[in-house]
Backbone as CSV, one residue per row, in Angstrom:
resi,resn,N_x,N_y,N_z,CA_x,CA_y,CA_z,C_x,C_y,C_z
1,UNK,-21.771,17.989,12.317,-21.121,17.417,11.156,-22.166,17.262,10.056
2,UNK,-22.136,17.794,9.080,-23.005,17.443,7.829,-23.018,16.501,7.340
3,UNK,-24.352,16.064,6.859,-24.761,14.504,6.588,-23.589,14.125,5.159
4,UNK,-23.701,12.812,4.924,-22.812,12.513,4.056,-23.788,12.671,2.609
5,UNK,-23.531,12.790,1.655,-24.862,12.650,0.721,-24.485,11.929,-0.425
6,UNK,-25.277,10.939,-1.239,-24.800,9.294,-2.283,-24.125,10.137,-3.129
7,UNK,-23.427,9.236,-3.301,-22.201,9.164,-4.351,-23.262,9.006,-6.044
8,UNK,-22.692,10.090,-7.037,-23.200,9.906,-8.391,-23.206,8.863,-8.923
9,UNK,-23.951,8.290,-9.328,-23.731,7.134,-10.347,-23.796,7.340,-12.106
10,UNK,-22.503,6.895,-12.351,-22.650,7.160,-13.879,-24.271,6.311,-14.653
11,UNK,-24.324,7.500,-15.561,-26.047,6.538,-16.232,-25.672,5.650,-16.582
12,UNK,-26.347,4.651,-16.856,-26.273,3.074,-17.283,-25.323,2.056,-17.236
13,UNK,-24.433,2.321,-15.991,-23.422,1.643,-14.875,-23.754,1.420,-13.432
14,UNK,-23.590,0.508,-13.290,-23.641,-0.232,-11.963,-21.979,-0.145,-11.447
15,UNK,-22.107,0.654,-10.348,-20.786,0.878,-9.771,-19.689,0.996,-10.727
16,UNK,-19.516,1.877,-11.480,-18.480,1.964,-12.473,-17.346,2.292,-11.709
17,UNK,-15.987,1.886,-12.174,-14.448,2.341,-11.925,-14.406,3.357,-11.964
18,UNK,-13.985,4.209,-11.098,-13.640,5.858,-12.077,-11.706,5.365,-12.534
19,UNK,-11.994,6.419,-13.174,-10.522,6.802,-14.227,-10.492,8.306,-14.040
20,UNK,-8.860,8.406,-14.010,-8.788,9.721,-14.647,-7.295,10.179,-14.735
21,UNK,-6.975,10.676,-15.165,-5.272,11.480,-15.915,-5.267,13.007,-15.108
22,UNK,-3.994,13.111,-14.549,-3.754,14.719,-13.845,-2.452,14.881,-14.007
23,UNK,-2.290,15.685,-13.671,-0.975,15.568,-12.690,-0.460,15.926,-11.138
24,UNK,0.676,16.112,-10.825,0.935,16.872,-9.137,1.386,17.919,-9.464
25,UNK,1.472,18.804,-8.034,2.216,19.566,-8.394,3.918,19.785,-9.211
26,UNK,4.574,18.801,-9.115,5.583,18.807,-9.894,5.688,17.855,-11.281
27,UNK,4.431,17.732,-11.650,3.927,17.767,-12.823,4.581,15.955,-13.404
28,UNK,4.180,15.255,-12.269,4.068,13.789,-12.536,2.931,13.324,-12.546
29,UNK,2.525,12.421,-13.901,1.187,12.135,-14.437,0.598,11.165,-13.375
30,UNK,-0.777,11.291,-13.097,-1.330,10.242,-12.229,-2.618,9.712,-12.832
31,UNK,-2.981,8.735,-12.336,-3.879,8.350,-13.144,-5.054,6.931,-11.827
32,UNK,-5.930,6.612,-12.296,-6.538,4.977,-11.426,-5.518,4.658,-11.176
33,UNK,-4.613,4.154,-11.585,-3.487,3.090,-10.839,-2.999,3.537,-9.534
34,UNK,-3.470,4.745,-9.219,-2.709,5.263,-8.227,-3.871,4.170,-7.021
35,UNK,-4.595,3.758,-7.416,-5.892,3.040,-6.122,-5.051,1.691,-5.463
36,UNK,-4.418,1.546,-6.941,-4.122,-0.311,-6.662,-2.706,-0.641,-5.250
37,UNK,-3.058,-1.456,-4.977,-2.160,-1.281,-3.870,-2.589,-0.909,-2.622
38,UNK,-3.633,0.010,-2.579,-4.475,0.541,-0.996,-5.784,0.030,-1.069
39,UNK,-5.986,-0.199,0.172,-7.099,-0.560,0.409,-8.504,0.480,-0.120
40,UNK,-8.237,1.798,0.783,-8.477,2.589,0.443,-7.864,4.107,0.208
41,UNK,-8.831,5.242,-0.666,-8.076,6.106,-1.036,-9.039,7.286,-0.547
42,UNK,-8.098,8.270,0.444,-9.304,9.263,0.363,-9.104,10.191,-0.820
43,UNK,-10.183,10.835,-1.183,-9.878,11.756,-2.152,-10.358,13.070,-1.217
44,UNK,-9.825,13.912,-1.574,-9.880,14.958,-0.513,-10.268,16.659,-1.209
45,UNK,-11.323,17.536,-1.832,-11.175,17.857,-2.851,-11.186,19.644,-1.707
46,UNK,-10.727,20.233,-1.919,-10.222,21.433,-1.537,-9.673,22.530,-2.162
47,UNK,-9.435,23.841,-1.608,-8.721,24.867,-2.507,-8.208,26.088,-1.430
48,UNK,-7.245,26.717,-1.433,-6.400,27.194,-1.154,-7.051,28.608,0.259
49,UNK,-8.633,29.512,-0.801,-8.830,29.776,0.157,-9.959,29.630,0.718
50,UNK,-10.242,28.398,1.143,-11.519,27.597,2.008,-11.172,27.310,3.543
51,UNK,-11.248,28.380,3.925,-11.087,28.352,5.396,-10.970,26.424,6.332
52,UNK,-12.477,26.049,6.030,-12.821,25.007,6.604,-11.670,23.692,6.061
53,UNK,-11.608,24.026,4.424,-10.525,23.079,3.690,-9.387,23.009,4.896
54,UNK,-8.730,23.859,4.644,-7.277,24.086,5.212,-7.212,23.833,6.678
55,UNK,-8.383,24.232,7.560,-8.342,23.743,8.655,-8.325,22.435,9.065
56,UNK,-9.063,21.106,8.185,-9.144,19.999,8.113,-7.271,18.807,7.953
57,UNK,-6.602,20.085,6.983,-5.857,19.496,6.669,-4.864,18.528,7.443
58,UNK,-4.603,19.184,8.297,-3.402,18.627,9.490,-4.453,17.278,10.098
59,UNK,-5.412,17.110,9.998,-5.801,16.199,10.546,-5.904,15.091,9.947
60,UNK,-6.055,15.619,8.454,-6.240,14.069,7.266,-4.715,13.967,7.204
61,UNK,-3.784,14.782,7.083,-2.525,14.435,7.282,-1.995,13.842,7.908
62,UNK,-2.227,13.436,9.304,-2.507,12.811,10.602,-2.949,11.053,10.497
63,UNK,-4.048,11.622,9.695,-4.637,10.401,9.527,-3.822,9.607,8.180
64,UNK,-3.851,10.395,7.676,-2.650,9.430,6.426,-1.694,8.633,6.975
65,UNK,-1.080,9.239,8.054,0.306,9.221,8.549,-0.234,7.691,9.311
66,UNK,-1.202,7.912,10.389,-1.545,6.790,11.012,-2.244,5.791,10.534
67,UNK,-2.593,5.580,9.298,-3.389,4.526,8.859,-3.073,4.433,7.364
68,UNK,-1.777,4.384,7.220,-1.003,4.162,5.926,-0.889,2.772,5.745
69,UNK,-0.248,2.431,6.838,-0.082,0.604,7.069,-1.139,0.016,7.196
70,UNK,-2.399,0.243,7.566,-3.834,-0.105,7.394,-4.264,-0.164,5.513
71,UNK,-3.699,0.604,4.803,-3.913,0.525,3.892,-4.446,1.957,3.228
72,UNK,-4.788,2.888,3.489,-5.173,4.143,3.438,-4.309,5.171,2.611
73,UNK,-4.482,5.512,1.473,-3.607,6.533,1.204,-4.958,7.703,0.853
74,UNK,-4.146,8.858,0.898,-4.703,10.282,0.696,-4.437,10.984,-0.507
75,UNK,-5.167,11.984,-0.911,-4.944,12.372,-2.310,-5.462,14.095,-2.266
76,UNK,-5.006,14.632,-2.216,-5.300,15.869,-2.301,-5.593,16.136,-3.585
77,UNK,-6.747,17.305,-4.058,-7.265,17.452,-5.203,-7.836,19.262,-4.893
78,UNK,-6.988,20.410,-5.638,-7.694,21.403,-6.004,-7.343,22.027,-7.281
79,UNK,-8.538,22.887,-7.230,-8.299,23.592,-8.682,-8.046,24.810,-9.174
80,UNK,-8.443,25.408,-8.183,-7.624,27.165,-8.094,-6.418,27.016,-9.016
81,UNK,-6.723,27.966,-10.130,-5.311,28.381,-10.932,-4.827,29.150,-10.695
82,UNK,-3.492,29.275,-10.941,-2.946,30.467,-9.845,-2.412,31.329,-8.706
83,UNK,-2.994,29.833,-7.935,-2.621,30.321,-6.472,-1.498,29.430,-5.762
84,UNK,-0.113,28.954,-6.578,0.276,28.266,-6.283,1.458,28.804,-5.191
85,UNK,1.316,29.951,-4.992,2.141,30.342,-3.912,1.021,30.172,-2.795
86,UNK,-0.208,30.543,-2.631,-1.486,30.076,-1.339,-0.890,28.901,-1.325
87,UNK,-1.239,28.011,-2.128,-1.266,26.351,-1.886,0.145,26.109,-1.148
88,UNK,1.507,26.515,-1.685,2.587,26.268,-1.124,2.414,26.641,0.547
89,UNK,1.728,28.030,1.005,1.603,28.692,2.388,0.819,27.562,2.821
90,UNK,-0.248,27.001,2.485,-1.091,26.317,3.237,-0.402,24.763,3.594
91,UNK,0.485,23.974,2.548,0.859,23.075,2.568,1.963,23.386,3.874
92,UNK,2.747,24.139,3.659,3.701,24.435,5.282,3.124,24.829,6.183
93,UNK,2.093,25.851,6.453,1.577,25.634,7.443,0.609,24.614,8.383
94,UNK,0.096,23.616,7.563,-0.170,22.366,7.534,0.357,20.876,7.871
95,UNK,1.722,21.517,7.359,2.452,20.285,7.655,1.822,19.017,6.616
96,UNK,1.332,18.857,5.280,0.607,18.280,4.556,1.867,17.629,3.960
97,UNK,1.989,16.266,3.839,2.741,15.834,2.888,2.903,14.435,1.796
98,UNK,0.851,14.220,1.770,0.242,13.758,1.100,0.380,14.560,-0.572
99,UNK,0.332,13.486,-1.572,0.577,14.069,-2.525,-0.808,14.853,-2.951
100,UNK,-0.563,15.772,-3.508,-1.680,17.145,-4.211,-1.555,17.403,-5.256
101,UNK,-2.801,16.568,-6.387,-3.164,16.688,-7.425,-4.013,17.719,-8.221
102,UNK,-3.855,18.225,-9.340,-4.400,19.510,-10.002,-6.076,18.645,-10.483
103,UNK,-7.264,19.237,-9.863,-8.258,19.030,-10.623,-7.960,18.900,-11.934
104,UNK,-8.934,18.060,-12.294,-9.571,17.740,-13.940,-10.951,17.319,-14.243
105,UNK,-11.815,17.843,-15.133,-12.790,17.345,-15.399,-12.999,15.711,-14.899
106,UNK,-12.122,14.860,-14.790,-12.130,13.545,-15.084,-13.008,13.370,-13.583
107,UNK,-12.968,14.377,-12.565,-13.362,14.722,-11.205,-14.703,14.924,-11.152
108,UNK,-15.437,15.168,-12.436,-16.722,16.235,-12.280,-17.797,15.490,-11.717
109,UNK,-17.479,14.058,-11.962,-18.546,13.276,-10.949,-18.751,13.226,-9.836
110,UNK,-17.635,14.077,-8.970,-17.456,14.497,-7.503,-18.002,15.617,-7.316
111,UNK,-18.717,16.899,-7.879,-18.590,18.135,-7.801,-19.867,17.712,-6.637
112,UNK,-19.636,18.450,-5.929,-20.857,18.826,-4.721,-21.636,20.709,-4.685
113,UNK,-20.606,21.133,-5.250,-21.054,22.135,-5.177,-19.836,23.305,-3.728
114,UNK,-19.734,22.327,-3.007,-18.854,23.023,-2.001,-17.472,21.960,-1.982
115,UNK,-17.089,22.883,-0.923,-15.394,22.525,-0.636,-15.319,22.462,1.020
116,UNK,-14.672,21.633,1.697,-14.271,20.754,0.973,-15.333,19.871,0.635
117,UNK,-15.166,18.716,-0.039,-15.697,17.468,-0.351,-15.150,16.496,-0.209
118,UNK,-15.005,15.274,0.341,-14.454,14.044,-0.140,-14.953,12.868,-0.416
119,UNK,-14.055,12.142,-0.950,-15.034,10.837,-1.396,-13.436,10.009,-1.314
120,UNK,-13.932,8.044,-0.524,-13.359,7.393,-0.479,-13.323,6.376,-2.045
121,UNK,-12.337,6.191,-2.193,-12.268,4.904,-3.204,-11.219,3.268,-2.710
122,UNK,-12.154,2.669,-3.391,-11.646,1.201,-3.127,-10.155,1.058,-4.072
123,UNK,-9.615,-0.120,-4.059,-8.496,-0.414,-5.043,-8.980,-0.646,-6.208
124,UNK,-10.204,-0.762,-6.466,-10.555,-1.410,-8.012,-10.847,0.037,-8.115
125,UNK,-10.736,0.854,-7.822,-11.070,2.044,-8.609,-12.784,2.371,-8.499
126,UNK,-13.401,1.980,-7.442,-15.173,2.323,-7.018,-15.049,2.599,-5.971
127,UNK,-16.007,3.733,-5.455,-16.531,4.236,-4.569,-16.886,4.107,-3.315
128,UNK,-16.175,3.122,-2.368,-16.363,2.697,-0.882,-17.645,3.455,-0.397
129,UNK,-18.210,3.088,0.629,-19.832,3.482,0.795,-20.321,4.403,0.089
130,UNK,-20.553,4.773,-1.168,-21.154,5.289,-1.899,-21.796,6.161,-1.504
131,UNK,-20.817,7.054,-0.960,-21.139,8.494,-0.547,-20.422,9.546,-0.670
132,UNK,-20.603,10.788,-0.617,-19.332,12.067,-0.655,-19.797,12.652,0.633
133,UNK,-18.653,13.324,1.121,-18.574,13.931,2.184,-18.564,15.350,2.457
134,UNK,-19.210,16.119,2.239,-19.133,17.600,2.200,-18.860,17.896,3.483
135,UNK,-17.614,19.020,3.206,-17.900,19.721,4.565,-16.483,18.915,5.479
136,UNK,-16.257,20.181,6.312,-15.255,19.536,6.924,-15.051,18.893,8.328
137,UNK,-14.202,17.814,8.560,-14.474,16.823,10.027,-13.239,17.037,10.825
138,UNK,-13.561,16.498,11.586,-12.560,16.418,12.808,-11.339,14.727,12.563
139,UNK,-10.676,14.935,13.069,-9.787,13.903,13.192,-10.650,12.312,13.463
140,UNK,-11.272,12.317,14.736,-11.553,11.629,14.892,-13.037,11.142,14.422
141,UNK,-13.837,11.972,14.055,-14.967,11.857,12.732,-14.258,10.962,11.619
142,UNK,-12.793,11.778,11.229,-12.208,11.120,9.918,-12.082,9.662,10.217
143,UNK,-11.323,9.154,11.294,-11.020,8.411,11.717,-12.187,7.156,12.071
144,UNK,-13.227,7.564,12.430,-14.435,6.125,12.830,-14.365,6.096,11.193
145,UNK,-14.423,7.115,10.284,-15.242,6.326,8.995,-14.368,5.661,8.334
146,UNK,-13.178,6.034,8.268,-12.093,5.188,7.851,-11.802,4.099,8.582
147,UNK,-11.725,3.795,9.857,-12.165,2.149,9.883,-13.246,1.625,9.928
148,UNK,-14.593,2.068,9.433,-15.632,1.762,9.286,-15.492,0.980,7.950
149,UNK,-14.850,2.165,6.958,-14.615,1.693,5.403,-13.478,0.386,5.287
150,UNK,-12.433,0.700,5.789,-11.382,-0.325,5.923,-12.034,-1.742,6.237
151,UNK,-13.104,-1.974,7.079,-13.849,-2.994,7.959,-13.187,-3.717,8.923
């Protein structure tokens, strides 16, 4: 499993909120508010053809499913333009039915460089252990860190 590696910090902020404006695929605006209410949020950043992405999926799906009432919601995030018939194949074969948001710059503080990536957020809209996650895990990998984060 690849190490986790710190979360960006905006310059001259101490744990800043992130923000940001998208939409879903059926083109309902989302925005921070989507944090409030969960404990935590995974953000999950992926794309259509990333082998490792898509393989992960059924399992964070899994995990959504089982640790919703814990407080946990999921957020799918890619940016491939274009490939919205891939994304549709991958979402059914997946069985994914976490909502899936269109990248936006508003993201770029996440970029790792690879896919997948994820990063947890709190309800205030900051960064739960202040780390990103490159690279893709197993169910139960997903699972210790999410009740690690939850506490």
């Amino acid at each position: 499993m690849p190490a986790p590696t710190p979360a960006p910090e905006a310059e001259g902020a101490e744990d800043p909120a992130i923000t940001f404006t998208t939409t879903d695929r059926e083109g309902n605006t989302w925005d921070e508010t989507a944090f409030q209410g969960h404990s935590l949020t995974m953000l999950n950043f992926w794309e259509p053809w990333c082998g490792p992405c898509v393989g992960e999926m059924a399992d964070i799906q899994k995990l959504s499913e089982d640790y919703a009432d814990k407080g946990l919601q999921v957020l799918g995030i890619y940016s491939t333009p274009g490939m919205e018939a891939d994304v549709d194949a991958v979402l059914e074969k997946t069985g994914v039915k976490y909502p899936i948001l269109h990248d936006t710059e508003d993201f770029d503080v996440f970029r790792s460089g690879y896919v997948p990536t994820t990063v947890f957020i709190d309800e205030s809209g900051r960064v739960a252990g202040n780390q990103l996650y490159v690279g893709a895990r197993s169910y139960a990998d997903w699972e210790a860190l999410v009740l690690e984060l939850l506490g």
